[in-house]
C-alpha positions in Angstrom: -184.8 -24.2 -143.3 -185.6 -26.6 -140.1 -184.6 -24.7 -136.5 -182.5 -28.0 -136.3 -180.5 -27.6 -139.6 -180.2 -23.7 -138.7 -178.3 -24.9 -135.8 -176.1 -27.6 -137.2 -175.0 -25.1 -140.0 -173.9 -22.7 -136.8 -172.1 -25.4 -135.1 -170.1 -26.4 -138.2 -169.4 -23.0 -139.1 -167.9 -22.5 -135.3 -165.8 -25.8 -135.7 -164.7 -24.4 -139.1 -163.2 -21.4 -137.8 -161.9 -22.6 -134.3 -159.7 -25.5 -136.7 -158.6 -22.1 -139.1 -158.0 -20.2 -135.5 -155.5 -23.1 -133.8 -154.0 -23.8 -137.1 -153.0 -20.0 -137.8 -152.0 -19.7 -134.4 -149.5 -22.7 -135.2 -148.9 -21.3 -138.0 -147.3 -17.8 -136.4 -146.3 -19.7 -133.4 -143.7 -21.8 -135.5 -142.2 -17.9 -136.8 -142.7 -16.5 -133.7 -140.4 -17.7 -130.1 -141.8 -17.0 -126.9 -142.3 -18.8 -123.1 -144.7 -17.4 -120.5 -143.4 -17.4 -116.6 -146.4 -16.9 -114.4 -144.2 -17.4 -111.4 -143.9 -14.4 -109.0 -140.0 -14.3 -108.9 -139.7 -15.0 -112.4 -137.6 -18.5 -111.8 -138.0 -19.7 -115.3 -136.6 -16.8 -117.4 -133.6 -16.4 -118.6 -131.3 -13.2 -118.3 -130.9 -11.4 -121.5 -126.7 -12.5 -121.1 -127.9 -16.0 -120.8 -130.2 -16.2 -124.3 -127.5 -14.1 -125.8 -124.6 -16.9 -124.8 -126.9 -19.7 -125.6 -128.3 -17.4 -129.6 -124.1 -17.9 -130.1 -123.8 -22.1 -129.4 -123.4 -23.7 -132.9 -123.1 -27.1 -132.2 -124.3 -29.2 -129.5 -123.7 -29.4 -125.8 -124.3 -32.6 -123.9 -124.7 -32.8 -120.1 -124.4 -36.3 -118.3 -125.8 -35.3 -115.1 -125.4 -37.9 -112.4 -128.1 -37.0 -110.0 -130.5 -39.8 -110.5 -131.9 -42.6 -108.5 -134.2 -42.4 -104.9 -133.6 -39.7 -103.1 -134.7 -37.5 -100.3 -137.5 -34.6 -101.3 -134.8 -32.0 -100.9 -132.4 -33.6 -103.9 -135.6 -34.6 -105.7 -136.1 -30.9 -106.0 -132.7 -29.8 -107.2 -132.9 -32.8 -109.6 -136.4 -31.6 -111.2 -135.2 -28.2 -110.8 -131.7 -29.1 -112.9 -134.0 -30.6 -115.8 -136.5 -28.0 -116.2 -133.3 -25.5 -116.3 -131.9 -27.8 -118.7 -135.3 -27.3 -120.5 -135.1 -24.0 -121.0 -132.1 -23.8 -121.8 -132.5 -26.0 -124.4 -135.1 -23.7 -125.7 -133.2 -20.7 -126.1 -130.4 -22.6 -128.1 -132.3 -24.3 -130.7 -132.4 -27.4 -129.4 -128.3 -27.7 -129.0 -128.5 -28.7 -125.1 -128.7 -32.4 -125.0 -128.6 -34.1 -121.8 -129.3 -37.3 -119.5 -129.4 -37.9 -115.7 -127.4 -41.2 -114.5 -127.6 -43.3 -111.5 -123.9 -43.7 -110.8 -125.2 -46.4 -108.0 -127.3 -48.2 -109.9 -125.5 -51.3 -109.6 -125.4 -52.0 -106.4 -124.5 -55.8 -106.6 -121.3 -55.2 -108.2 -119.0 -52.9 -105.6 -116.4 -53.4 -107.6 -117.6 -51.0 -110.6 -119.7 -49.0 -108.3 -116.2 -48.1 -106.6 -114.6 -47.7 -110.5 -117.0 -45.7 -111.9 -116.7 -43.4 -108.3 -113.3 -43.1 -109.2 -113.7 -42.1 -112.2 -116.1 -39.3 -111.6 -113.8 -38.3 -108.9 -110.7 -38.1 -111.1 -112.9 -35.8 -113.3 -113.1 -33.3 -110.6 -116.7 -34.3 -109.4 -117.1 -33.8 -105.3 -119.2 -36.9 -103.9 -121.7 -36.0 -100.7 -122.4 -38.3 -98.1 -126.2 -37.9 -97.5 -127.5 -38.5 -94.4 -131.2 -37.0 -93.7 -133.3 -37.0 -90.8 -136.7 -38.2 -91.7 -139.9 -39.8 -89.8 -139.1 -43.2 -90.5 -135.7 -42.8 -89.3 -132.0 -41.8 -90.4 -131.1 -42.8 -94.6 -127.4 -42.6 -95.5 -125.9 -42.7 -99.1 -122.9 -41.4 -100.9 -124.2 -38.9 -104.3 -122.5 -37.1 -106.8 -124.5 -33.6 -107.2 -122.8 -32.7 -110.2 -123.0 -32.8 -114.1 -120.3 -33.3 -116.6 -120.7 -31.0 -119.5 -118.9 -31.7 -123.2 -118.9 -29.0 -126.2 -116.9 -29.6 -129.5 -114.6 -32.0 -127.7 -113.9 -30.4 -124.9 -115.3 -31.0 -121.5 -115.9 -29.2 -117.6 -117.3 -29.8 -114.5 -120.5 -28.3 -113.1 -120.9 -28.9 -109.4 -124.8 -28.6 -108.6 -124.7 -28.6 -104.8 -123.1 -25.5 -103.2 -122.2 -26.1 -99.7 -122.3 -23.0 -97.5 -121.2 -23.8 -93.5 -123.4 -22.7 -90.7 -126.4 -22.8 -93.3 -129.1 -24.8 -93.2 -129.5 -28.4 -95.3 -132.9 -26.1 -97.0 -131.4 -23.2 -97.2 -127.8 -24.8 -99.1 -130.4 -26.8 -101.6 -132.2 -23.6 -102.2 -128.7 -21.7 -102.8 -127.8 -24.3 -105.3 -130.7 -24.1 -107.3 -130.7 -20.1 -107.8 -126.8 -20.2 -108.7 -128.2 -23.4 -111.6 -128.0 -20.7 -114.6 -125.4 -18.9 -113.9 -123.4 -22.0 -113.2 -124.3 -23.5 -116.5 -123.9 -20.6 -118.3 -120.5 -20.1 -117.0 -119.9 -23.5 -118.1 -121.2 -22.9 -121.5 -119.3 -19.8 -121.5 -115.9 -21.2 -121.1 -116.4 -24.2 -123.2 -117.5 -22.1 -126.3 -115.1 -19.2 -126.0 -112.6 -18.7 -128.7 -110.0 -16.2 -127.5 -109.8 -16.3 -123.5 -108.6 -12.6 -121.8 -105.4 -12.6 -120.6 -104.4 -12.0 -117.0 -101.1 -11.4 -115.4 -99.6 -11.9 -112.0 -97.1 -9.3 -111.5 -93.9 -9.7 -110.6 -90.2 -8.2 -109.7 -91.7 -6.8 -105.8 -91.7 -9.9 -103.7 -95.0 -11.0 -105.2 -96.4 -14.9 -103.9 -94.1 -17.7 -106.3 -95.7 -19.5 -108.5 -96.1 -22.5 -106.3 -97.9 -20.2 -103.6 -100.1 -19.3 -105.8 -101.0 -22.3 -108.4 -103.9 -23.4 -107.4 -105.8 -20.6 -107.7 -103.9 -20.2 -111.2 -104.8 -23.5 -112.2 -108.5 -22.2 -111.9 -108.0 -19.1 -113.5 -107.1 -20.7 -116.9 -109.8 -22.5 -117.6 -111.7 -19.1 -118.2 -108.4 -17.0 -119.0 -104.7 -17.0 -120.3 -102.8 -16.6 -117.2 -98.8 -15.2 -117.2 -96.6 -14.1 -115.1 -95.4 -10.3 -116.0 -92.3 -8.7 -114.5 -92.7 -4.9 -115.7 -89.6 -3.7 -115.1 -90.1 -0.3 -116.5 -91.2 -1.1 -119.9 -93.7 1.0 -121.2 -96.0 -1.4 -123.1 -95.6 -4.6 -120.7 -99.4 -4.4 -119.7 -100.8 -3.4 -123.1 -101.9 -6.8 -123.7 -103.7 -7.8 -120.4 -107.2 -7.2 -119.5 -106.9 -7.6 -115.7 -103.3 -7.9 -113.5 -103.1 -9.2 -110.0 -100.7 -7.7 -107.5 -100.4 -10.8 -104.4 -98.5 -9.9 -101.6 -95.6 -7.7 -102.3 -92.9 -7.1 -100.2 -90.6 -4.7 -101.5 -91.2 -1.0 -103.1 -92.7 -0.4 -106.2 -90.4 2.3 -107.9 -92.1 5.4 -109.6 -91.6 3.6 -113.4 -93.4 0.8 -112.6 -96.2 2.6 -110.6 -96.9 4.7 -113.4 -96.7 1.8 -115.8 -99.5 0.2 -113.3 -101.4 4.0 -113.1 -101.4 3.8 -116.6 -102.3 0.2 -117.1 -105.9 1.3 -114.6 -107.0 4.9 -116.5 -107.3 3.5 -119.9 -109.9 0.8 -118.6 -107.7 -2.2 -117.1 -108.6 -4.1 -114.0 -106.5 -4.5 -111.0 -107.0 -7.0 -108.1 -105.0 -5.9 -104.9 -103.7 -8.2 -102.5 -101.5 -6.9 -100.0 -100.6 -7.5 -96.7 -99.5 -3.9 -95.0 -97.4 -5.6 -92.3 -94.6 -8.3 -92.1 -95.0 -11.3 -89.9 -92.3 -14.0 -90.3 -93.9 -17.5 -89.7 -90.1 -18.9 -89.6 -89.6 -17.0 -86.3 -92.7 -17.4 -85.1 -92.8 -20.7 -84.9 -89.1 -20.7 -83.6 -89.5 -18.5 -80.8 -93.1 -18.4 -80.2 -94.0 -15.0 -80.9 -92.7 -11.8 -83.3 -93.4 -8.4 -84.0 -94.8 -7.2 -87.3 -94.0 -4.5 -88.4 -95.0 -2.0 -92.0 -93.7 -3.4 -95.2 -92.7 -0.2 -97.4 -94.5 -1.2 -100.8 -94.6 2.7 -101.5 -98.1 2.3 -103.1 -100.4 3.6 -100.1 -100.3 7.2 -102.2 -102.0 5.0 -105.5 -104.5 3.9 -103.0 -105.5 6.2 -101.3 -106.1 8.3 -104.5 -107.8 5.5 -105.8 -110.4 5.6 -103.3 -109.1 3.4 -100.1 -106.2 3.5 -97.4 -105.3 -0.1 -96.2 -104.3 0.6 -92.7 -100.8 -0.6 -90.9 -102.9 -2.4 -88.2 -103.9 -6.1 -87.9 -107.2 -7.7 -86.8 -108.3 -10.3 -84.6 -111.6 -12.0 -84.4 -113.3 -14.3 -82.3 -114.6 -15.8 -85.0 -111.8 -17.5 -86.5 -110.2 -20.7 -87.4 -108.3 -23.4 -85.3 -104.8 -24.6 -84.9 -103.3 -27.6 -82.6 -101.7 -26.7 -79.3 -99.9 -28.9 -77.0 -101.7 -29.0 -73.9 -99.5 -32.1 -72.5 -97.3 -30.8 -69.6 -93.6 -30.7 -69.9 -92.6 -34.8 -69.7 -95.3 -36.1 -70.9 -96.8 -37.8 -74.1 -97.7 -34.8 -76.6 -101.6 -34.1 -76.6 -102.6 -31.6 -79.2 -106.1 -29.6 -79.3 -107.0 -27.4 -81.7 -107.6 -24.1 -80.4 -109.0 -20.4 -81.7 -106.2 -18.9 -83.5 -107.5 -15.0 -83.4 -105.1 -13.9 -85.8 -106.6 -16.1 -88.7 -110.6 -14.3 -88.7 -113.4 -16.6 -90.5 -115.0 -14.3 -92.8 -118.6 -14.8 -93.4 -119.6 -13.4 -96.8 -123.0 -11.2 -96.5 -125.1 -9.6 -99.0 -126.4 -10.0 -103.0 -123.5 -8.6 -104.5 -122.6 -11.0 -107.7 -119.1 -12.0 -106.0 -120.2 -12.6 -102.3 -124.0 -14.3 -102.9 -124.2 -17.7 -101.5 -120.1 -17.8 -101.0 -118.9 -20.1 -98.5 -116.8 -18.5 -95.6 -113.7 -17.5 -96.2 -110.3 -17.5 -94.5 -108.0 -14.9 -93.9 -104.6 -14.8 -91.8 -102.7 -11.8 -90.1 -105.7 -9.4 -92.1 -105.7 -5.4 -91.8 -108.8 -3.0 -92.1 -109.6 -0.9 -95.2 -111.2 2.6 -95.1 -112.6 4.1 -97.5 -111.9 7.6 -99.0 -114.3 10.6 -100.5 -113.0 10.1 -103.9 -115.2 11.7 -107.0 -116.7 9.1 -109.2 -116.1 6.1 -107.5 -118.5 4.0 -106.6 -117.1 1.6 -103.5 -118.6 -1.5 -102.3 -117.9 -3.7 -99.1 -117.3 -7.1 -99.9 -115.6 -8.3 -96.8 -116.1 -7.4 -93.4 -115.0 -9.1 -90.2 -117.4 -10.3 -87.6 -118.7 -8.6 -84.6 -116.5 -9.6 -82.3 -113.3 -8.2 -83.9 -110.2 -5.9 -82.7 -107.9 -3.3 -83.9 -104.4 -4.2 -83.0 -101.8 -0.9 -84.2 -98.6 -1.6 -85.2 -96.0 -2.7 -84.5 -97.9 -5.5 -83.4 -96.7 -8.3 -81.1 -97.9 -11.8 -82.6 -97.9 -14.5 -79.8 -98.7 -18.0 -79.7 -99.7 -17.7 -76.2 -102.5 -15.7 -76.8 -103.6 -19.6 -77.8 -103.4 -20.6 -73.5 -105.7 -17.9 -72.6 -109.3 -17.0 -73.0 -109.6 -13.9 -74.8 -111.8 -10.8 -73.1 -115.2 -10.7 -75.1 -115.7 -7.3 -74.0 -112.2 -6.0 -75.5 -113.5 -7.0 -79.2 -115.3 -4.0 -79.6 -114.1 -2.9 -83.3 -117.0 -4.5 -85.2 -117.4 -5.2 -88.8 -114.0 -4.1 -90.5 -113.3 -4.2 -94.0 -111.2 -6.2 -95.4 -112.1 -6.2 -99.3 -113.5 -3.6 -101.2 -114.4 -2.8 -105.0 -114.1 0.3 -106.3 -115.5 1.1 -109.9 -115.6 4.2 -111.9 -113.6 6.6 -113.6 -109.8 6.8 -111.8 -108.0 9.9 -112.6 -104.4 9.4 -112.5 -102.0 9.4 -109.5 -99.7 11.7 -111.4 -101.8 14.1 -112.8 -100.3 17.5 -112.9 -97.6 16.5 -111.7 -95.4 15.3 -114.4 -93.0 17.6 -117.2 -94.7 19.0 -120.1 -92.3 17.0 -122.2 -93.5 13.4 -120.7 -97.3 14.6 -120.5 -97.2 15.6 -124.8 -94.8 12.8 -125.6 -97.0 10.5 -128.0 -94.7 7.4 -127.7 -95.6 7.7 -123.8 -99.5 8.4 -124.5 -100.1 9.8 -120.9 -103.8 9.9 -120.0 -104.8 11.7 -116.8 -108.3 11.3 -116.7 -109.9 7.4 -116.9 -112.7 6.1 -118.5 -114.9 3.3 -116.7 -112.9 0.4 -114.9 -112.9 -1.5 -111.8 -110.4 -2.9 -109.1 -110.8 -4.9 -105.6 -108.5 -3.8 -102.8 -108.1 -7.5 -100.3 -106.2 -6.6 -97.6 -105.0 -10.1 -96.8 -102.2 -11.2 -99.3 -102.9 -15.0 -97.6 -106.0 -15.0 -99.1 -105.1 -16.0 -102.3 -102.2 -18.2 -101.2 -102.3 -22.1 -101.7 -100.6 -24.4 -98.7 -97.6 -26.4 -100.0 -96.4 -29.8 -98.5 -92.5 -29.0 -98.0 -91.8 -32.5 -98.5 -93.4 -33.7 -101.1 -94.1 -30.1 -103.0 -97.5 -31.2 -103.5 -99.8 -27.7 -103.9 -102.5 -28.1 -101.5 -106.2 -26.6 -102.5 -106.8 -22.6 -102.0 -108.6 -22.2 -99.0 -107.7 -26.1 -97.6 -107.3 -26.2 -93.6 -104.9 -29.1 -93.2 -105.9 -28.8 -89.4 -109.9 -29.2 -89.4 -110.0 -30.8 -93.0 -112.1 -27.9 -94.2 -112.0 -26.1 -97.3 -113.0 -22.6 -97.3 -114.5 -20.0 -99.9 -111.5 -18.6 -101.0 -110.6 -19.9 -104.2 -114.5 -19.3 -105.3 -114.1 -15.8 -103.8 -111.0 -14.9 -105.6 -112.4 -16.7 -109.3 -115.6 -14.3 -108.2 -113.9 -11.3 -108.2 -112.0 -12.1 -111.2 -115.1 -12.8 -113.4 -116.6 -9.6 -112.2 -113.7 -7.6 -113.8 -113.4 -9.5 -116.4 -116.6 -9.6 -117.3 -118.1 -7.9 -120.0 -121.5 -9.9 -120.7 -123.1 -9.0 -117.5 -123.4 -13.0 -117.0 -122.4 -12.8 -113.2 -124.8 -10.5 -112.5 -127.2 -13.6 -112.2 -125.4 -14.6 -109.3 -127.7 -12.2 -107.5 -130.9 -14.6 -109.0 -133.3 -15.1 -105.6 -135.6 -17.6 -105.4 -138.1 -17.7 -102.7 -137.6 -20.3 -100.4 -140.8 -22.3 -99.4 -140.9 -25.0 -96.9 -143.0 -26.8 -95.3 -143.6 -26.3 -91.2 -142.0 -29.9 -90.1 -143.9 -29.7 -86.6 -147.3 -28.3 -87.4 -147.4 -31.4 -90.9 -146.5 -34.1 -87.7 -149.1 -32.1 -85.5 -151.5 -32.0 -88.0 -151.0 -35.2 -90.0 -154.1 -36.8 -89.6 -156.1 -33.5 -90.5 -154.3 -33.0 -93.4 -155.0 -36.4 -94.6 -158.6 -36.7 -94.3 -158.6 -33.3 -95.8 -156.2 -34.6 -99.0 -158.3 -37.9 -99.5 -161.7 -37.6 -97.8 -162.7 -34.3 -98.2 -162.7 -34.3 -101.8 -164.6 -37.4 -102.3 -167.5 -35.9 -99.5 -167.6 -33.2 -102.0 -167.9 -35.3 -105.4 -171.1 -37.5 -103.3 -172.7 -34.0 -102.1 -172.4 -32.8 -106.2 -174.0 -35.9 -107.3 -176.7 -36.0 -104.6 -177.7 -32.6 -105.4 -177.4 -32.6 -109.2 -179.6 -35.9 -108.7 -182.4 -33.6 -106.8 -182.0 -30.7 -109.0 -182.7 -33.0 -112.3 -185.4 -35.0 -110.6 -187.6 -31.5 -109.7 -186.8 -30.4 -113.0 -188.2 -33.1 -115.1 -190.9 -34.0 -112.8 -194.4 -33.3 -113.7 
């Protein structure tokens, strides 16, 4: 056989078997599910809570996301970002994500709609951003809607891409947004798909916030749980039912029955989310006469507390850092001027840290807020969730509250009590308040089923009862948003902080531990790119086509010696 034949025989045989390779590979590739991330941070793979959620969908879930159209690099990003999650998400759920991205300005000519179809994503719940961005050609300003509207079996929620954080950067809020993108989704998957939602209770029967005070934040609470309103009342088995209770704002005693129905409720595994304000401040009389005293509510739960791991104290902080309220600064006679003015008894909380409730929270707003210390307590793990700022100040009671404090500039060098507490979570095992010290007959009684000794649970301890409460318009009745400053306009982190802490007791998937997710952040140097523009050009475009001629010229040389006799 001919060398030439030899060799055609080899390279057919080679062809034969790299066809049988792919096609086998196809073959176990088709059995067999896997994606490869080569990124260093891991941004494309999904947490294990995530595949599981998505393993469960049985039908399919369709996102309209309306975050198309020209935009600046920074929202290109968090667009191409949104579809490749979309992507992969659509991977792990056997193709039951379906989705499309929508120009809601894509009609310019006609206003008319434009403004309609505005409305209507409005009305849905969908928060529009006017975009204005510095570039080198000048300033471009246009209204977008950074947010997706997701359906599932008829049903239908809101997923708000862009998560605005104040005093952060434009970068830095893009690059928030697009690490919180699965849990987000997820969470929106979540509570679209789930069957039978865990109930929650607000307690009652102590002086607890009124519905109204407190139905915004319920109003978000049910669209993950069954929310009620529970007045104990010394009935053994008026908790059984709940997964989680919240206690916001009492302001009379809790009697020894209903503490140990609570006690109870906490050592056989159910969550608790304190919110209490340790002193009384009328805001009638204040605003009356100008100034009051507050003085110690007796709530007659500091014992539970402080056995639980914390003691909130009967002080009240003050912070430089804090939000504003209008003061007349006309003098007496003339036309009222109001300015707004720091208000030192209402601190502005800045969130810090990677814990799954805090991460990438917006600031948060407290009023007339106490300090939390922590005790030595055996198996309890406690974590800082809230602290003050560093110009903050202990005030004991009784403590004098006093609009005046508004005419004066406050002392820098007085605010010396840095970084307070103000929320904590504690998790672990709680042994009971009342342990060995109740009757023989009550600790053996079955119908009672006393347990001293819990198993694994957690509870947050806010020392603010404000925090959670919504603004009401007195004459219209109209429940203003959780966190909403009708003076500056603003809306804080609140309600997001309160749902946060909620889905982190609640939670039993581990899902909001992605809220921790970090992506590197990676931008370009603005000054050293208009430095260096020209350099960087020539190097983009003419350097590579120097280096194409200088191949060819050579390769032209190298040929010509070699075939040249």
């Amino acid at each position: 056989m001919s060398k030439l034949n030899k060799n055609k025989k080899r390279d057919l045989t080679a062809l034969i078997l790299a066809i049988a390779i792919i096609i086998l590979l196809n073959i176990v590739a088709s059995f067999v599910f896997h994606r490869f991330d080569l990124t260093s941070e891991k941004r494309y793979t999904l947490s294990d809570a995530t595949k599981k959620l998505l393993s469960e969908i049985n039908d399919v879930v369709y996102v309209k996301v309306y975050l198309d159209g020209e935009f600046p690099a920074g929202f290109k990003r968090l667009r191409n970002e949104t579809k490749e999650m979309l992507d992969e998400f659509r991977a792990y759920s056997n193709d039951n994500i379906e989705y499309e991205f929508i120009n809601p300005s894509s009609d310019k000519n006609d206003k008319q709609q434009q403004k309609d179809i505005y409305k209507q994503l409005f009305d849905k719940g969908l928060q529009p951003t006017n975009l204005e961005v510095n570039e080198e050609g000048g300033t471009s300003q246009q209204i977008i809607w950074p947010g997706a509207i997701v359906s599932y079996k008829g049903k239908e929620t809101v997923w708000q891409l862009l998560k605005t954080q104040m005093g952060q950067s434009a970068e830095a809020q893009l690059n928030n947004s697009i690490q919180s993108l699965e849990y987000e989704f997820a969470s929106c998957i979540r509570n679209l798909s789930v069957v039978f939602r865990p109930k929650v209770a607000f307690i009652e029967g102590h002086g607890e916030l009124d519905s109204l005070s407190v139905k915004d934040i319920v109003t978000t609470l049910s669209e993950f749980y069954t929310v009620k309103r529970v007045k104990i009342n010394q009935q053994l088995n008026a908790l059984d039912e709940y997964k989680a209770i919240v206690i916001a704002k009492p302001d009379t005693a809790f009697d020894d029955k209903d503490k140990f129905i609570i006690d109870q409720f906490i050592v056989k595994g159910g969550k608790v989310l304190w919110v209490i304000d340790p002193l009384y401040t009328p805001l009638d009389s204040l605003s009356i006469r100008g100034n009051v005293m507050a003085v110690p509510y007796d709530l007659n739960i500091e014992s539970m507390l402080f056995k639980y791991g914390t003691r909130i104290n009967n002080n009240m902080i003050i912070d430089l850092q804090c939000s504003r309220i209008p003061v007349n600064k006309a003098l007496r006679g003339q036309q009222p001027r109001f300015e707004l003015m720091p208000w030192i008894f209402s601190p502005l909380i800045t969130p810090k840290g990677d814990h799954p409730i805090t991460k990438n929270l917006d600031v948060v707003k407290a009023e007339f807020v106490a300090g939390i210390d922590t005790i030595e307590t055996k198996n309890i793990r406690k974590t800082i969730l809230l602290q003050t700022s560093k110009y903050s100040k202990t005030l004991v009671e009784p403590v004098r509250v006093d609009l005046n404090y508004l005419r004066f500039q406050p002392d820098e060098k007085q605010f010396v009590n840095s970084y307070q507490s103000v929320a904590v979570l504690l998790e672990g095992k709680f042994e009971s308040v009342f342990k060995n010290h109740l009757p023989k007959e009550i600790v053996e009684d079955s119908a009672i089923g006393y347990k001293a000794d819990g198993v694994d649970t957690k509870m947050i301890v806010i020392s603010d009862g404000d925090m959670i409460r919504n603004d009401v318009q007195l004459s219209t009745q109209k429940v203003l948003p959780l966190g909403y400053d009708k003076y500056t306009n603003q809306t804080f982190g609140n309600k997001n902080f309160i749902l946060n802490c909620m889905n982190y007791l609640c939670d039993d998937s581990g899902l909001i531990s992605v809220r921790t997710r970090e992506l590197t952040l990676r931008l370009l140097d603005k000054k050293k790119i208009k430095n260096e523009k020209l350099k960087w050009q020539l190097v983009n475009t003419a350097l590579p086509l120097v280096l194409v001629i200088l191949y060819g010229i050579v390769y032209y040389y190298i040929r010509k010696r070699k075939y040249t006799h």
